[in-house]
N, C-alpha and C positions, 0 to 999 in steps of 0.2 A: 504494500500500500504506500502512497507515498507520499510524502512526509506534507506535515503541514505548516505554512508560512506563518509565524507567528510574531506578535510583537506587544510592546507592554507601554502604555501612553503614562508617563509619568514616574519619575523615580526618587519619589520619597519615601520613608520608612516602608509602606507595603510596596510600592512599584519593586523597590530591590530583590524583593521575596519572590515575588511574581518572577520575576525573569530568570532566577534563579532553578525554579520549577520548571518551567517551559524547558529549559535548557537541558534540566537531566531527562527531560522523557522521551522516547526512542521515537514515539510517533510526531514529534513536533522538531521544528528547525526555528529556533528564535533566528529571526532575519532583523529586528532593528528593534532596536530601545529610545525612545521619547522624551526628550526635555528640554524648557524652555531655557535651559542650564547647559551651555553646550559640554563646560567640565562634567556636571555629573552624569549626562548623559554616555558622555564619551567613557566614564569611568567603569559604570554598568558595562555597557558593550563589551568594552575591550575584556572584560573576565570572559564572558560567553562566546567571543567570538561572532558576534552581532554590530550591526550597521548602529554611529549615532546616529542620532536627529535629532534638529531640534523645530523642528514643523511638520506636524505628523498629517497636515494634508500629501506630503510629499509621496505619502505608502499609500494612498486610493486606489482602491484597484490592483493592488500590490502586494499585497496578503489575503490570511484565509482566514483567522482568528486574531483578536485582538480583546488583552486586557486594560480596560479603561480604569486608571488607579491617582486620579487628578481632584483639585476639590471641588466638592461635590455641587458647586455651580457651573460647573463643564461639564458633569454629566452628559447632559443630554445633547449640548452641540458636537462631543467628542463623539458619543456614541451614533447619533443619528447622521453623520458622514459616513462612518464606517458602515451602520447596516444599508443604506442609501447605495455605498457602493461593493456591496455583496459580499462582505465582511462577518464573518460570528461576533460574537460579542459576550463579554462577559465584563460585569460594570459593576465596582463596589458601590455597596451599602450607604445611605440611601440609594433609589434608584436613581433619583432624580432631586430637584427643589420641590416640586408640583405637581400633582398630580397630569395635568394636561401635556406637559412634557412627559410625564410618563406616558398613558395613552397614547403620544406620538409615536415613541419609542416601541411600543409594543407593536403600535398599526403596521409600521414598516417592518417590523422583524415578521411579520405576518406575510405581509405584501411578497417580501422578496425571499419567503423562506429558508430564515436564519435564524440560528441560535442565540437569545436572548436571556443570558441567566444572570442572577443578581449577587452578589460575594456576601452573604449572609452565612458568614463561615462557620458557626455556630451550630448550622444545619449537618455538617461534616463531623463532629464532635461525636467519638465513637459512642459514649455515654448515651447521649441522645441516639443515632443512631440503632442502637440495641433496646431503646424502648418499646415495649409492646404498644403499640398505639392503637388496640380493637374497641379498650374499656374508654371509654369518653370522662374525661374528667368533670368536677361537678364543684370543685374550688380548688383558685390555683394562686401560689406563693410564690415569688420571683426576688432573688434579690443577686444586685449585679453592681458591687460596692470596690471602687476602685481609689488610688493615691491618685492626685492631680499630676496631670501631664498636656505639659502645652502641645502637645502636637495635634487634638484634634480641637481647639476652641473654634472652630468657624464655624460648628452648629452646636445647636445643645446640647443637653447629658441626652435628652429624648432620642436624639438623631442619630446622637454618636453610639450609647450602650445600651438604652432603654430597648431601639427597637430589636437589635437581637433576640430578647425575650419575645415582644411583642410580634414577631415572625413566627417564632417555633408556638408561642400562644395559640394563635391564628391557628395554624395548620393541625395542632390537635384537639380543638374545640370545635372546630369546622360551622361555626355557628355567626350569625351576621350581628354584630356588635349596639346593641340595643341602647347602653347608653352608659357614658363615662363622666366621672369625680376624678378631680387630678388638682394637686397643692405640689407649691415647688416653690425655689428663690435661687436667686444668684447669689453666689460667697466670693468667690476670687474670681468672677468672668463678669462680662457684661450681658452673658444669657445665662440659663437656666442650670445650675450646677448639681443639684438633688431633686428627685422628685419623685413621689407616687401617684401612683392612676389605681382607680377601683374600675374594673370594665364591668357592666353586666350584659350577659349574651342572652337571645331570643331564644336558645334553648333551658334557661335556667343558669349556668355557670357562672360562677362569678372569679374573677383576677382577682389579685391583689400583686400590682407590678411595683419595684422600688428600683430606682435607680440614683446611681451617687458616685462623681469624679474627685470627690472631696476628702475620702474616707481614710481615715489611719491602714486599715485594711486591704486587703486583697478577695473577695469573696464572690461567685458567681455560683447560686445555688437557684434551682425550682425543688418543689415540693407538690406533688399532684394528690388530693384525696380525689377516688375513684368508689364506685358504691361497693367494691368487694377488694378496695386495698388502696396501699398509703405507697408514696412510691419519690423517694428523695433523687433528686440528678444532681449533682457535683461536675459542673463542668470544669472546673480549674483540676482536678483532680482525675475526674474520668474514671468515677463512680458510683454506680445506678444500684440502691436500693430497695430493694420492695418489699412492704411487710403486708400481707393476708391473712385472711383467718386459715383455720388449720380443721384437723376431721378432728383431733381428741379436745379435750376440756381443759380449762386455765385453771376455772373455778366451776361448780355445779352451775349446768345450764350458762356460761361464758365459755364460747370458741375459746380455743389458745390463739397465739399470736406467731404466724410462722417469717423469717427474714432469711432473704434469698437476697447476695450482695456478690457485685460481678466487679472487678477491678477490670479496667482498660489500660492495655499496654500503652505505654506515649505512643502517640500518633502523630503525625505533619496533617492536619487537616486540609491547610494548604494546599498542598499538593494531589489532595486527592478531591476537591474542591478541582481543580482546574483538571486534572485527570479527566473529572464526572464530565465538566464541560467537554473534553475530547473527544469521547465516548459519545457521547450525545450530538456531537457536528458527524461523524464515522459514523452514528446506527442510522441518525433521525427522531432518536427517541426527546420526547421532552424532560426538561432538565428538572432535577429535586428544587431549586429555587427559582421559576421562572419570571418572565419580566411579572406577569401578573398577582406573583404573589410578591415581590418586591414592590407594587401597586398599592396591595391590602397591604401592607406594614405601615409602607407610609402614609395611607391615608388616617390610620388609624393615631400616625404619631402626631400628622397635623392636626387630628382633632384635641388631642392631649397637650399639643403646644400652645394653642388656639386659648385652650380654658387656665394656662398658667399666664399667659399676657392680660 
């Protein structure tokens, strides 16, 4: 099969990552690295043995796949060139500013059938991955407590960490978001640096999301109760627990209490993130994050930014 042209628009903390990936996988040929930096661009490259640039209209029509890793107000002009000129696309998290740019973004990945997947990496997280997702959860606990770090202040805690959660929420409640409570403030930024959302879903479910760039801590846990088990995800750790009731007795007439805990090997989710994307330009199959559910996340963060202004 042969090989795929590939290239990565942007090389900041994750652009570096990204190209890195491409480069070790047998089915892709990084062809050129992107920045408006011609040093850093050139620095990228020259490890991989890839093309700089630093105008990434220069590769239209010129590749096959491209990772869009720029801030997240270029989204949609970076991306909607490349699928415009027959390009795959995989575009971090948010999808876009707006939802209408996203819609655009989707309409054209449509039009010109191409892969449109969103870098909601969190989705690739073995932990997660290994969740049974048949039982529907019925109330959910999120908490995604980080030390401040200037590298992503140009959107919110919402935009930057919340919506991780609020993705992997979505996709296991599968229920249309009925109505949201959300309290937050600014500490060290000019937007929103801590914040919780209560979601309630049209099926009954209720969230409880916390999100925080402020924290002495390091902590990304959910917490699912389910009507026949309790069930903790440890994503910093990449350890899924589940406790359910059991056949013998705790106490007369009380189930016992059974726990079933799976440790996950360290994983590059990374790379197997851009893998999926592969796989999915190669099968035709649709991708685990597609533009559409990078859609739902965001619309869902707009409305939670919305109520903290």
């Amino acid at each position: 099969m042969k090989k795929l042209r590939c290239a990565v628009i942007g090389t900041g903390y994750l652009g570096k990552f990204h190209a890195e990936k491409y480069a070790s996988l047998p089915d892709c040929e990084l062809t050129a690295v992107v920045d408006i930096d011609e040093a850093a661009a050139r620095n990228i490259a020259e490890k991989h043995g890839a093309k700089a640039v630093t105008d990434y209209r220069e590769l239209l029509g010129r590749i096959d796949a491209v990772s869009v890793v720029v801030p997240t107000t270029l989204h949609h002009r970076v991306a909607k060139h490349f699928l415009s000129a027959g390009a795959h696309v995989l575009v971090e998290k948010p999808i876009t500013v707006t939802l209408e740019e996203a819609d655009e973004l989707i309409a054209i990945a449509h039009e010109n059938n191409r892969v449109l997947q969103v870098g909601h990496l969190e989705r690739f997280n073995p932990a997660v991955l290994g969740l049974d997702k048949e039982e529907k959860p019925l109330f959910i606990e999120s908490h995604r407590l980080a030390p401040f770090n200037p590298r992503a202040n140009d959107v919110s805690v919402v935009l930057d960490l919340m919506i991780h959660d609020i993705d992997i929420i979505l996709a296991l409640v599968d229920s249309e978001v009925e109505r949201i409570d959300a309290s937050g403030t600014a500490v060290l930024t000019q937007g929103t640096d801590i914040a919780n959302a209560r979601l309630l879903f049209e099926n009954g479910c209720v969230a409880n999301v916390t999100a925080s760039r402020i924290s002495m801590k390091l902590e990304r846990k959910m917490r699912l109760f389910r009507p026949s088990s309790y069930v903790s995800v440890d994503f910093q750790n990449r350890v899924l627990t589940k406790h359910r009731t059991g056949e013998k007795e705790m106490f007369p007439g009380i189930p016992e209490i059974v726990t079933e805990e799976s440790v996950f090997a360290t994983s590059d989710a990374l790379l197997e993130e851009i893998r999926h994307f592969v796989a999915c330009i190669q099968t035709g199959e649709n991708p685990l994050v597609p533009g559409e559910a990078g859609r739902r996340a965001l619309a869902t963060a707009i409305r939670i930014t919305e109520l903290l202004n």
